[in-house]
NUFI-297983 format. One record per residue (C-alpha): residue number from 1; x, y, z; residue in one letter. Coordinates in Angstrom, 2 decimals. Example, Ala and Ser with C-alpha at 12.3 -4.5 7.8 and 13.67 -1.06 7.14 Angstrom:
<nodes>
 resi      px      py      pz resn
    1   12.30   -4.50    7.80    a
    2   13.67   -1.06    7.14    s
</nodes>
This chain:
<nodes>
 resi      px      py      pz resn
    1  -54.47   64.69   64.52    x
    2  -55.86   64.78   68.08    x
    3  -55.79   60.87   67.99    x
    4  -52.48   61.19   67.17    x
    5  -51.53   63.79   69.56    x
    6  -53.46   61.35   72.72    x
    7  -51.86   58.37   71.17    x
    8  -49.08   60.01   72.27    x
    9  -49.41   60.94   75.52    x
   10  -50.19   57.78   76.52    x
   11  -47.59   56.19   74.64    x
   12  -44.70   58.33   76.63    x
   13  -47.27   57.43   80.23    x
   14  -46.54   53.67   78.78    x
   15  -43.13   54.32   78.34    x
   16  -42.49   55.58   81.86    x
   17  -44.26   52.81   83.50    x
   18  -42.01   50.47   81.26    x
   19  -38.85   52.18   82.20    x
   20  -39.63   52.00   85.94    x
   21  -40.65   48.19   85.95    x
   22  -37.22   47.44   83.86    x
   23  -35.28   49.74   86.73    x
   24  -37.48   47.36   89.53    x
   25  -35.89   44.12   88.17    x
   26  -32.56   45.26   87.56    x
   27  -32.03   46.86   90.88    x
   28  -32.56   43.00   92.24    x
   29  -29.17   42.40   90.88    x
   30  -26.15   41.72   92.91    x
   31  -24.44   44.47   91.22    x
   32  -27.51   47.06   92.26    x
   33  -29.36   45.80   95.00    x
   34  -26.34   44.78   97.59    x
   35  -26.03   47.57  100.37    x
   36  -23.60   50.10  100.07    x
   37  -20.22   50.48  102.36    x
   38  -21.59   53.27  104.67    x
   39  -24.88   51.09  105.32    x
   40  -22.92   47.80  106.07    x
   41  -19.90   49.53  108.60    x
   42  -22.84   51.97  110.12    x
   43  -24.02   49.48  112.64    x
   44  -20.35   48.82  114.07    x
   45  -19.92   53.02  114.67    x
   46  -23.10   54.44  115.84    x
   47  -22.23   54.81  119.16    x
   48  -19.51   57.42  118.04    x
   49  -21.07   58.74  115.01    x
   50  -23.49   60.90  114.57    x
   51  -23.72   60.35  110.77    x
   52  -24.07   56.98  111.74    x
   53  -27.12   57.04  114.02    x
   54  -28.71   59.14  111.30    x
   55  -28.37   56.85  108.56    x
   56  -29.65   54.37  110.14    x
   57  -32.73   55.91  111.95    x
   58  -33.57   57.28  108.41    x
   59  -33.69   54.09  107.24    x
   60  -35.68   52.51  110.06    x
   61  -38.33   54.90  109.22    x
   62  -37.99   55.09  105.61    x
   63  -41.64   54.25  104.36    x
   64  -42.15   51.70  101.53    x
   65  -38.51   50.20  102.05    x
   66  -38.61   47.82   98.98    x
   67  -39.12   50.71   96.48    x
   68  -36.55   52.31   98.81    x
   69  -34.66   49.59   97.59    x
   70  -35.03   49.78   94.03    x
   71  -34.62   53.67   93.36    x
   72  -31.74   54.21   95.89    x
   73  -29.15   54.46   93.10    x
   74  -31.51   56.68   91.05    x
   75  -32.14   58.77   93.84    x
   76  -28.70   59.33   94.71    x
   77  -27.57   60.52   91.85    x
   78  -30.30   62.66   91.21    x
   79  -29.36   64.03   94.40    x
   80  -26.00   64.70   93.42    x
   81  -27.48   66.17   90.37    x
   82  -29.72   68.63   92.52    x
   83  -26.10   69.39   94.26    x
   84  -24.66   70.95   91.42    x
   85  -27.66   72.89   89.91    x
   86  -28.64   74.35   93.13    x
   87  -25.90   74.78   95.62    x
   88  -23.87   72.96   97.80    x
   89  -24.86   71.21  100.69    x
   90  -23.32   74.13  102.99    x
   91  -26.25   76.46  102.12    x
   92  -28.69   73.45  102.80    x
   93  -27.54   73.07  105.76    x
   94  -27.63   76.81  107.12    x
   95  -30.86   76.98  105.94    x
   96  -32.21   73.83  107.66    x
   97  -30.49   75.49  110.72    x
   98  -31.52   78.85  110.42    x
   99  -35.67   77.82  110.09    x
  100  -34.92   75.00  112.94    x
  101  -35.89   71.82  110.38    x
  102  -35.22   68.22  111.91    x
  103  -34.65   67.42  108.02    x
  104  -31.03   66.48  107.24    x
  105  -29.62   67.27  103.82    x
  106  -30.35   64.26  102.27    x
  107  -34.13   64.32  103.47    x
  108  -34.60   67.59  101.88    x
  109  -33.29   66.85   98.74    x
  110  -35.31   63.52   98.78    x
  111  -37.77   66.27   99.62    x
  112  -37.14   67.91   96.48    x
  113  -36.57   65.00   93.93    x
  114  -40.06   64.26   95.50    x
  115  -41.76   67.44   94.22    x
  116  -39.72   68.18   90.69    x
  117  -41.43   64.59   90.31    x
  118  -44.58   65.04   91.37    x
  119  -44.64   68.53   89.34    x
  120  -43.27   66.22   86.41    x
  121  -46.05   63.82   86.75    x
  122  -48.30   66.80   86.70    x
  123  -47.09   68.09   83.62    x
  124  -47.52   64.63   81.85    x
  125  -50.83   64.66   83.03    x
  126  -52.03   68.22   81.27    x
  127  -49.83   67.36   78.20    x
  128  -52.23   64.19   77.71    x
  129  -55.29   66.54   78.48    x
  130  -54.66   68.67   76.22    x
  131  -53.06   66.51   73.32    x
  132  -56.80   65.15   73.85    x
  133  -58.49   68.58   72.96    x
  134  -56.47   69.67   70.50    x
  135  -52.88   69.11   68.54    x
  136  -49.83   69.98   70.85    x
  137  -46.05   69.18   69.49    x
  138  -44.37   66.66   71.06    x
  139  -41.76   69.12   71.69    x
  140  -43.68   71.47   73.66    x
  141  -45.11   68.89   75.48    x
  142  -41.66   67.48   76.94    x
  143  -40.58   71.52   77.49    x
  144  -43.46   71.62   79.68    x
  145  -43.12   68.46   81.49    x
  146  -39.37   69.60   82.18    x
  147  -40.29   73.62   82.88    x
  148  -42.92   71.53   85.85    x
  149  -40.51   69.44   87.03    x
  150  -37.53   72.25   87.47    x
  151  -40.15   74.38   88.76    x
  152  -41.49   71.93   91.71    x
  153  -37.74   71.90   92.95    x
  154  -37.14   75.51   92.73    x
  155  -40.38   75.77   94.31    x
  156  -39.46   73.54   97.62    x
  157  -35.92   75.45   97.83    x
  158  -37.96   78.92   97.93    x
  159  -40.17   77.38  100.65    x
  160  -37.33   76.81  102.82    x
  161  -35.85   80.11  102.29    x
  162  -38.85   81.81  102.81    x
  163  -38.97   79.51  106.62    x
  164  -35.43   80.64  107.26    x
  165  -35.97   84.51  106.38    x
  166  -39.51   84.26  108.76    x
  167  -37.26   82.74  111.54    x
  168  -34.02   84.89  111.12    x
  169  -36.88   87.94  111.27    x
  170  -38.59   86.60  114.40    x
  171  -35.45   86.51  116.16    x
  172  -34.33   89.60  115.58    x
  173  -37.23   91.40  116.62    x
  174  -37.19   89.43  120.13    x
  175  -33.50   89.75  120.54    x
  176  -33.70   93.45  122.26    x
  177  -36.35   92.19  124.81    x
  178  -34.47   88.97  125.49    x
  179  -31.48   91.57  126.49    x
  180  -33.12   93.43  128.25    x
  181  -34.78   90.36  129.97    x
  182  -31.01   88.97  130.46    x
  183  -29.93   92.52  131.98    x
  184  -32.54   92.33  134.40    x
  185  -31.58   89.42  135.51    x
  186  -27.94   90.20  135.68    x
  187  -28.54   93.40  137.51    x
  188  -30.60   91.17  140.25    x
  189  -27.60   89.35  141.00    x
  190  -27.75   85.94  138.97    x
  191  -24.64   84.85  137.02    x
  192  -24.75   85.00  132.96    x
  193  -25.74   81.25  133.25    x
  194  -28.58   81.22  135.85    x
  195  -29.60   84.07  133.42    x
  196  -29.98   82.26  130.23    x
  197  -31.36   79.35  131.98    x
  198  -34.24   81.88  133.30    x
  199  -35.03   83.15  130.26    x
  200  -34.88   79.48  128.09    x
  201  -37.13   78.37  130.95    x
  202  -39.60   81.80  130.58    x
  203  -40.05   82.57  127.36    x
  204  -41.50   80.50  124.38    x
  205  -39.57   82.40  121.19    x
  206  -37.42   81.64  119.21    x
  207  -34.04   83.17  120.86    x
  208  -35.36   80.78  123.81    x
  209  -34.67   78.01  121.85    x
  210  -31.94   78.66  120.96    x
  211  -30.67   79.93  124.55    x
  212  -32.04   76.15  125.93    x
  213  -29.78   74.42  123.31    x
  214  -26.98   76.43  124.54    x
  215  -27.77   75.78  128.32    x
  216  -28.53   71.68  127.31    x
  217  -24.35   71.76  125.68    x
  218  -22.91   73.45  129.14    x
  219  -24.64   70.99  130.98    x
  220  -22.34   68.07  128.68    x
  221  -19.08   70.53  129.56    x
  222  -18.62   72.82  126.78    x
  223  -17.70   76.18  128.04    x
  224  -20.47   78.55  127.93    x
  225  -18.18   81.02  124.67    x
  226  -18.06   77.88  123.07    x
  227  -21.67   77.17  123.09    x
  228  -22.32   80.58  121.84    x
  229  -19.70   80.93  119.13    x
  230  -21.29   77.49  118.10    x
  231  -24.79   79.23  118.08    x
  232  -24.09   82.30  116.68    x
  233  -21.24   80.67  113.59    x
  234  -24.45   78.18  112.75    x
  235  -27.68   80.71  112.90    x
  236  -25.19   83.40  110.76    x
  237  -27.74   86.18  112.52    x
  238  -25.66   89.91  112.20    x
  239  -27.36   91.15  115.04    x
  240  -26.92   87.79  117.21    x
  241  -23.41   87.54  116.49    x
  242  -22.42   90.71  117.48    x
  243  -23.74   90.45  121.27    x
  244  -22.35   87.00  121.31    x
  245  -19.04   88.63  120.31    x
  246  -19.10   91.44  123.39    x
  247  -20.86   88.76  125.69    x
  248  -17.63   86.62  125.18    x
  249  -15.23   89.23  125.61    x
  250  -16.87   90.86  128.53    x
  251  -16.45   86.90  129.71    x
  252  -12.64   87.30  128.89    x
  253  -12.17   90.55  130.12    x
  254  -14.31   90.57  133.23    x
  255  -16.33   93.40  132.34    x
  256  -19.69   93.46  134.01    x
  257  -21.94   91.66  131.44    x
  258  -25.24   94.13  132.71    x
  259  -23.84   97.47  130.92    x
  260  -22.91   95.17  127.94    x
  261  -26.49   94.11  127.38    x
  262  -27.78   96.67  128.34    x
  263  -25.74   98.77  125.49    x
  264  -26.86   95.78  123.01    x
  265  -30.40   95.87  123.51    x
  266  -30.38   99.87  122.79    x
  267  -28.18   98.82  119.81    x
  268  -30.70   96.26  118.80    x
  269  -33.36   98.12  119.39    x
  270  -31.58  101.59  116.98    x
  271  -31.09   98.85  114.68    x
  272  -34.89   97.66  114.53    x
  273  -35.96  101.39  114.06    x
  274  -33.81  101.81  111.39    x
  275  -34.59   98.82  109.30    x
  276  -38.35  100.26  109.85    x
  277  -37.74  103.46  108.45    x
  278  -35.84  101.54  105.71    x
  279  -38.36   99.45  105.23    x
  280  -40.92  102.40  105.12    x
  281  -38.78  104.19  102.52    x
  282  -39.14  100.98  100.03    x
  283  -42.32  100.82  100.34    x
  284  -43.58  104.06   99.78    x
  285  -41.55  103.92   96.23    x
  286  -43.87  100.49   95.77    x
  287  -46.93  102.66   96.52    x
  288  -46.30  104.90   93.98    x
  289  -47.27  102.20   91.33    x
  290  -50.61  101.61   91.94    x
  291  -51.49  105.79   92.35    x
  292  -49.44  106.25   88.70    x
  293  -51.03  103.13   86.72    x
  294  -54.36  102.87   88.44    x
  295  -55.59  105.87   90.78    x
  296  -54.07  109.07   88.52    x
  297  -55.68  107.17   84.77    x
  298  -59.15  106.47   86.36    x
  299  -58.97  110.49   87.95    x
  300  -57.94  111.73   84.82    x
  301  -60.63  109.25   82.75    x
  302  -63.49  110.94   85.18    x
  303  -62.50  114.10   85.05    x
  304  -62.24  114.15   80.81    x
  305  -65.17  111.66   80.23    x
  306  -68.07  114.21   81.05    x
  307  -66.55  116.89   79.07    x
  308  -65.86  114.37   75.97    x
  309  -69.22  113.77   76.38    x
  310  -71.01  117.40   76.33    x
  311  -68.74  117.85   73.39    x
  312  -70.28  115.00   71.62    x
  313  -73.40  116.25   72.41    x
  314  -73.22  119.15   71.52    x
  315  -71.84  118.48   68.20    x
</nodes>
């Protein structure tokens, strides 16, 4: 039976390798191998396109280009495929933005194909182990081959969430000292614009960034609300948005922006302190497991045990 079981395994390793040679040859076909329409036009538009220039500088550094080659219609429609099960490309992409990746969409799915396969190959791997040891249906084996591969995509989709959460929370808590920052510098004299360039230029955090990028598209001529609308509609950041929001009507209105950001950062900061005592409240309910399953059963077991034990004694 364990013969039987190994014979297997390495009959579906065999099988693979069989499948991907066939998939090698028939991508040299005409019909599977010529280059699609967005790779043939792109050269004739990247000096107005942006999807353009990143097509092609993706494929200019694309490693192994021939394999490339060969699994590009595979890969796309597993793509496609990782579309549907886990979102659209919209949420992608505000993640991407919101943890400051220089991967496009298409990178991080490759990204993802990449691991579910990897995690795949993985599973294949312990099924033949263990069909080695000892009998394993072939049934459970391809479950558990599938259960890897699902899980190494779901895996690289919590990874980026988990980058865009740490970001999103880094920003907020510098936000109220980047107002205050800006206020100071308002209050000194310096327009709203010398202001943001001072503080892009001074600090190293994240609302810097994010503050240079916005100085870097008023230098091309987009009009400083603009810039931020654009900043604050991409990052999707409550606490952002709302000073962008009073710092564009205090533009509009000519109301000095000083008292605005000044109000903001003791908003921001009202808004950090509750979150904290939020945060406090949640975790004192979490705190209450370990004292109910662990620290009250071991008092109560040393407090009973001697007595037990005199009794036994005793008796």
């Amino acid at each position: 039976m364990v013969q039987v079981s190994s014979f297997s395994g390495l009959a579906i390793l065999c099988g693979l390798a069989l499948g991907l040679g066939l998939w090698s040859l028939a991508s040299l076909l005409p019909s599977f191998g010529r280059p699609r329409l967005a790779n043939r036009v792109a050269p004739y538009i990247v000096d107005v396109s942006p999807a353009a220039r990143q097509l092609l500088a993706r494929r200019s550094i694309e490693p192994m280009p021939i394999v490339g080659a060969f699994f590009s219609p595979v890969a796309m429609r597993a793509r496609v495929g990782l579309d549907r099960m886990l979102g659209g490309t919209s949420t992608i992409e505000l993640r991407l933005r919101q943890s400051a990746s220089a991967l496009g969409v298409d990178r991080f799915r490759f990204q993802q194909l990449s691991w579910a396969l990897g995690s795949a190959v993985l599973g294949i791997a312990v099924a033949v182990a263990l069909g080695s040891v000892q009998l394993v249906p072939i049934a459970l084996q391809v479950a558990g081959v599938i259960a890897l591969g699902a899980a190494g995509a779901v895996v690289r989709d919590v990874l980026l969430q988990r980058a865009a959460a740490a970001r999103l929370a880094r920003m907020t808590s510098e936000l109220p000292t980047v107002l205050e920052f800006l206020t100071l510098s308002l209050s000194a004299g310096e327009g709203i614009l010398d202001a943001l360039r001072r503080v892009s230029r001074a600090s190293n955090g994240e609302i810097a960034a994010e503050f240079g990028a916005v100085i870097a598209a008023v230098n091309t001529g987009v009009p400083l609300a603009d810039a931020l609308a654009s900043m604050s509609s991409s990052l999707q950041l409550p606490v952002l948005s709302r000073v962008v929001e009073q710092v564009s009507g205090a533009l509009e209105r000519g109301t000095p922006l000083a008292e605005v950001l000044g109000a903001q950062a003791d908003d921001s900061r009202q808004a950090a302190r509750r979150e904290l005592i939020e945060t406090a409240g949640r975790k004192e309910v979490a705190m209450l497991v370990p004292l109910v399953f662990l620290i009250l059963p071991l008092t109560i077991a040393f407090a009973i045990f001697p007595g037990l034990a005199v009794l036994q004694i005793g008796i």
